[in-house]
N, C-alpha and C positions, 0 to 999 in steps of 0.2 A: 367120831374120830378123836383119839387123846389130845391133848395141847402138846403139840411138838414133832405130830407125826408127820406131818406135811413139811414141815423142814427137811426132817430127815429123810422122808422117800421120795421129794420131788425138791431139790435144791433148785432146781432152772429154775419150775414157775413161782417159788415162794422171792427168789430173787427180783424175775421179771416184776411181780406185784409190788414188790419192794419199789423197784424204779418209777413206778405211778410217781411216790413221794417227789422224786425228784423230776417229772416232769414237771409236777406241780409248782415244787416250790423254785424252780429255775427256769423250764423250758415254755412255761405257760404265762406263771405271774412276772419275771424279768426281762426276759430275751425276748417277748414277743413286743414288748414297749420299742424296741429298734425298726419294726413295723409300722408302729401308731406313731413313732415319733413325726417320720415329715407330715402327714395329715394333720394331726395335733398342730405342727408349729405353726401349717399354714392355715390352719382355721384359726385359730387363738393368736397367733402374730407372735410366738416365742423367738427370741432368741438364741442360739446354741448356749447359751452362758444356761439358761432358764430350762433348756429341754434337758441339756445335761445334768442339772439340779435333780429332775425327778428322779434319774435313776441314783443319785447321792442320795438322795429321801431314803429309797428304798435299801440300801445299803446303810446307812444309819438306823434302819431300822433293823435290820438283819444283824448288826452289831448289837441292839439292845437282845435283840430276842437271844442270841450266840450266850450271852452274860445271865441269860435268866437257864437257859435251858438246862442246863445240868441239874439246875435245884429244882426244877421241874420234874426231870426225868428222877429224880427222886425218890420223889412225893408220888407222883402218876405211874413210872413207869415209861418204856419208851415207846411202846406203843399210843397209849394217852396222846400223848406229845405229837408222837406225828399224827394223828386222824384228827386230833383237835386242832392242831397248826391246816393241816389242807381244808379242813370244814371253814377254818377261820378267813384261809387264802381266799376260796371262792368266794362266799361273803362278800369280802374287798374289794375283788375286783370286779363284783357284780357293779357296787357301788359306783364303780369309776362311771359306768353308764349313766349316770343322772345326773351330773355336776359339771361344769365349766371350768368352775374358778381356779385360778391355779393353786391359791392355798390349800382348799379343799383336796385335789389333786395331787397338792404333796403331802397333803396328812395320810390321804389313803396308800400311798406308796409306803408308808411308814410302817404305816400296820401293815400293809400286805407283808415287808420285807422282814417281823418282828414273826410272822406265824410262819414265814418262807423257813426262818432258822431252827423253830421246832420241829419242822419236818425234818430240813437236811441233815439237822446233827442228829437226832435221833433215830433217821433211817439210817446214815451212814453206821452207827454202832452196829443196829440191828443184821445190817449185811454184814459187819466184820465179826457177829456171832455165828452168823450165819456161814460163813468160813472159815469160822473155828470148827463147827462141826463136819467141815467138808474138807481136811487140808490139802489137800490133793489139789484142790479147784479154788482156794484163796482167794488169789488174783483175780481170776475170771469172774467168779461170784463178787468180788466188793467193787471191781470196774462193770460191770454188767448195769450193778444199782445205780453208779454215777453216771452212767451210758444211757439211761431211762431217763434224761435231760433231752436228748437226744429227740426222743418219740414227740419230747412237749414242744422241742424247735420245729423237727418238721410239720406238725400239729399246724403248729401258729400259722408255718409259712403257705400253708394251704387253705386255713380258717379264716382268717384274716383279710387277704383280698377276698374273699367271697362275701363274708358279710357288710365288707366295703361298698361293696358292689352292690348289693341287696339296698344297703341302705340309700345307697345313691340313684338308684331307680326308683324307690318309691318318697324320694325327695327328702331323706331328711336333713334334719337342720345340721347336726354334727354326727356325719358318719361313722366317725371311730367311736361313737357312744357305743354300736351294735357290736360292734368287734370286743369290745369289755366285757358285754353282756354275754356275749360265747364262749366268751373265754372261762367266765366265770363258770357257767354251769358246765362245762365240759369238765372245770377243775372239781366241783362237787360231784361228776358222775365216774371219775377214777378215785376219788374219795371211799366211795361204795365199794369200789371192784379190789382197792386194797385191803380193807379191814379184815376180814377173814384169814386171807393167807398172812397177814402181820400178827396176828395173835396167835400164831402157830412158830412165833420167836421169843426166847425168852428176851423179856425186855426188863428184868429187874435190874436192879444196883447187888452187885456181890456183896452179902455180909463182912466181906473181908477188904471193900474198900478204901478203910482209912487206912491201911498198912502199906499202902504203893502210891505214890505222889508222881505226879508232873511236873520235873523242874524246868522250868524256863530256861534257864541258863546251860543247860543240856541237850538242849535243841535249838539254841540262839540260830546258829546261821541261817535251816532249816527255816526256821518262822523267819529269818528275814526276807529271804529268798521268796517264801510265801506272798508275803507284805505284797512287796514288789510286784508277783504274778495280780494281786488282786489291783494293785496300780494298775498295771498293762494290759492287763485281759478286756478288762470291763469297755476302757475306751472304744474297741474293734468293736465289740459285743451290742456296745449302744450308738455309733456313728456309720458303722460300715452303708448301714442300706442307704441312709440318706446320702453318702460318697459316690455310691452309686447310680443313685439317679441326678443327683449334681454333675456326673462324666455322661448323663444319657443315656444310663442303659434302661430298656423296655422292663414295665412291669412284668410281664411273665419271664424276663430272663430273671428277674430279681427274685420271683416266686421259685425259679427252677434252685437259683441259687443259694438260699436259704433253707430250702428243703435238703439239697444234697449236704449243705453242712452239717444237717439235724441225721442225715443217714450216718453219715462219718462219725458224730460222736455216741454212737450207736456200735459203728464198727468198731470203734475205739477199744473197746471192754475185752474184743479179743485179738486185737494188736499189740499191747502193751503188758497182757497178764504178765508175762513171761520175765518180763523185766522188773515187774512190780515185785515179783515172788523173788526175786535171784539177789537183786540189791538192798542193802540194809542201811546204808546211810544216803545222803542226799543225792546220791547220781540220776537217781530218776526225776526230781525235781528240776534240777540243771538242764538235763538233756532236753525233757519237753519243753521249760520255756527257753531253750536256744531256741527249739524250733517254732515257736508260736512267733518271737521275733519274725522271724523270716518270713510266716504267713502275715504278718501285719504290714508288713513293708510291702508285699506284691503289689497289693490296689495301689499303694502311694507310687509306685516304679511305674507302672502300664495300668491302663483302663481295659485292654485288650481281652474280651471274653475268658480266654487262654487262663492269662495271670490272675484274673478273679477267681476263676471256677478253681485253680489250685491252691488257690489264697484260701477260701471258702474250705474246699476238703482238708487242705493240711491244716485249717485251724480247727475245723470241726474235731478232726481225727484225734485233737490233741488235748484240748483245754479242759476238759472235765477229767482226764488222766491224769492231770495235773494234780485234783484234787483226790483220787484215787489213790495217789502217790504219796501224798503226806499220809493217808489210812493208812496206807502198806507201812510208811514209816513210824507211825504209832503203833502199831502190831507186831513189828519188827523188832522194839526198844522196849516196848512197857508192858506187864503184867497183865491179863485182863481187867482185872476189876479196876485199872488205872486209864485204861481207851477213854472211859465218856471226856475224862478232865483232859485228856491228848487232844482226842475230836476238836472239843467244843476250843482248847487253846488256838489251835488251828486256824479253827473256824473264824474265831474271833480276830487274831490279825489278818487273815482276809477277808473281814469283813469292811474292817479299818482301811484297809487298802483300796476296797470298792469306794468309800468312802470320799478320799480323795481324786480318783482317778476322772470320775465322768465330768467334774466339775473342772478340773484342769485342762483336760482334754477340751471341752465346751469353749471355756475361757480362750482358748490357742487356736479356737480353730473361729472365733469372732474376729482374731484379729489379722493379719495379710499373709497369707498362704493358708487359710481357711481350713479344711476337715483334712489336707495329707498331712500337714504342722500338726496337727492334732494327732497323728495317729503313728506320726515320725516319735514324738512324745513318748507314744505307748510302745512302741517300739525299743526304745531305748531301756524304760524300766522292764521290760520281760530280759532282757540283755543281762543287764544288774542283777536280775533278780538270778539268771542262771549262772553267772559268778559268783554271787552269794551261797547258793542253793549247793556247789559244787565242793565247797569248806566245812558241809556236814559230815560228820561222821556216824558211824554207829556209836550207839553212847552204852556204856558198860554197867552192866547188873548193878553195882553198886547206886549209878548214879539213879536209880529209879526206886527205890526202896529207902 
């Protein structure tokens, strides 16, 4: 088969293969820490200040890797990049399996979160090449990829208690080790099953890249707006389960509910195409984090199955469109051979944003009104952030040349 044909005559599954990346580098190695977090805290005696810390590790890390990545995809290519970043991920979090200490624990968040960003920016380009060749199906094909986050949540919420469980019948000493160690090689065995249909994308740098720039200042609100979503998102993303079982609900409702939000940003990819493809300046960033707002606040409003399991769908259904949204908006503005340096901009104030998010949120929620203070918080920045996001415009040919 040539290099290229399989894009061209099976767009789905070179797509679907594509989203492996992003199980990987989001639904596997970060979203599933919101699982291990209460076991972790209660074996090891964290803090929320300290539990939230790890997923700041890991987003500090995701910010160094976001800044190296483009001069990677360079040199390598973006294929390199992403098979080398998810080979890298599993690795890490095989690791988490052997260790305690929490320093250790946060080094390896670092790196996990440094090979997370190789993946995610590099598969994002490759899907939005990938709907270059498709124009018809843009949207669908570049939500589709961020929608294979998706497969890695419900993954976890299914994996997870089960190796918990495994491990706790045959006595071991720290449960969630087993859980790391599954995660790990499940993330080396979609490693495998993407490589093939990924080299069937071109993943070069255009010859004519130095002639199209990303100006900052041309996407100001846009990236502020972003900032903000990676403030607000993350807190729900790494507090929710423990809120949960802090109100009492049963572990298998917990499992039920975590899965269905992993189906939703799944369903996501073809809910949102349509809007991702029609608008050019920031209104789709706005409009989803209004509504992530509003799924953050449900658990804080009611415990009541009802307002969870809607909390749970409407945020699943939304938050990785999010990020699909700024692709559409780098697509929508910038030349091709100008995407990777949109991408990886992007990428990089939300990385910033995760950055501060899990540690504020932690810190607020140690202190009186506990994990709903904390998540009223994140709440608040998705709000902001959809005010911000709503004063983008489309930015005009000149400004991108």
């Amino acid at each position: 088969m040539k290099n290229g044909t399989l894009a061209i005559r099976h767009p789905l599954l070179t797509a679907l293969a594509l989203s492996l990346g992003a199980a990987v580098s989001l639904g596997l190695s970060r979203f599933s820490y919101a699982l291990l977090l209460p076991p972790m805290r209660a074996d090891l005696g964290w803090s929320y200040l300290l539990a939230g810390a790890m997923n700041t590790a890991n987003a500090f890390g995701y910010f160094i890797g976001a800044l190296i990545t483009p001069t990677l995809m360079r040199f390598c290519g973006a294929q390199t990049a992403l098979i080398g970043g998810a080979l890298l991920t599993g690795v890490f979090m095989l690791l988490s399996g052997f260790v305690t200490d929490a320093d250790m624990l946060l080094l390896q968040r670092v790196l996990a979160g440094i090979a997370s960003a190789f993946i995610f920016i590099s598969g994002g380009v490759l899907a939005a090449r990938l709907g270059a060749i498709h124009t018809g199906r843009t949207g669908f094909l570049i939500g589709l990829y961020y929608g294979g986050t998706g497969f890695g949540i419900t993954l976890s919420a299914l994996l997870v208690p089960i190796t918990l469980g495994a491990a706790v019948t045959h006595d071991a000493a720290h449960a969630w080790q087993w859980a790391w160690l599954a995660l790990g090689a499940v993330c080396l065995l979609m490693t495998l099953l993407m490589a093939l249909p990924a080299s069937h994308v071109d993943g070069t740098t255009p010859a004519t890249a130095g002639h199209a720039h990303f100006r900052v200042r041309s996407f100001g609100f846009g990236l502020a707006g972003y900032f903000m979503f990676g403030v607000g998102y993350i807190g729900y993303m790494t507090f929710v389960i423990a809120l949960l079982k802090e109100q009492g609900m049963q572990a298998s409702v917990i499992t039920l509910f975590y899965a269905a939000l992993g189906i939703a940003v799944v369903a996501s990819s073809r809910i949102w195409a349509g809007m991702l493809d029609r608008f050019k300046g920031g209104q789709s960033l706005a409009i989803l984090n209004a509504l992530l707002a509003v799924a953050t606040l449900l658990p804080v409003l009611s415990a009541a199955p009802v307002a969870v399991f809607a909390s749970g769908i409407l945020f699943g259904a939304v938050f990785l469109s999010v990020v699909a949204s700024t692709t559409a908006l780098v697509r929508h503005n910038l030349p091709p051979q100008a995407w990777s340096a949109g991408i990886s901009g992007f990428t990089t104030v939300f990385a910033f944003g995760q950055i501060v998010g899990p540690t504020m949120v932690g810190w607020i929620s140690d202190s009186a009104g506990g994990l709903r203070r904390g998540l009223v918080f994140s709440a608040v920045a998705l709000l902001i952030g959809a005010l911000l996001a709503s004063r983008q415009r489309a930015v005009p040919h000149q400004d991108t040349v």
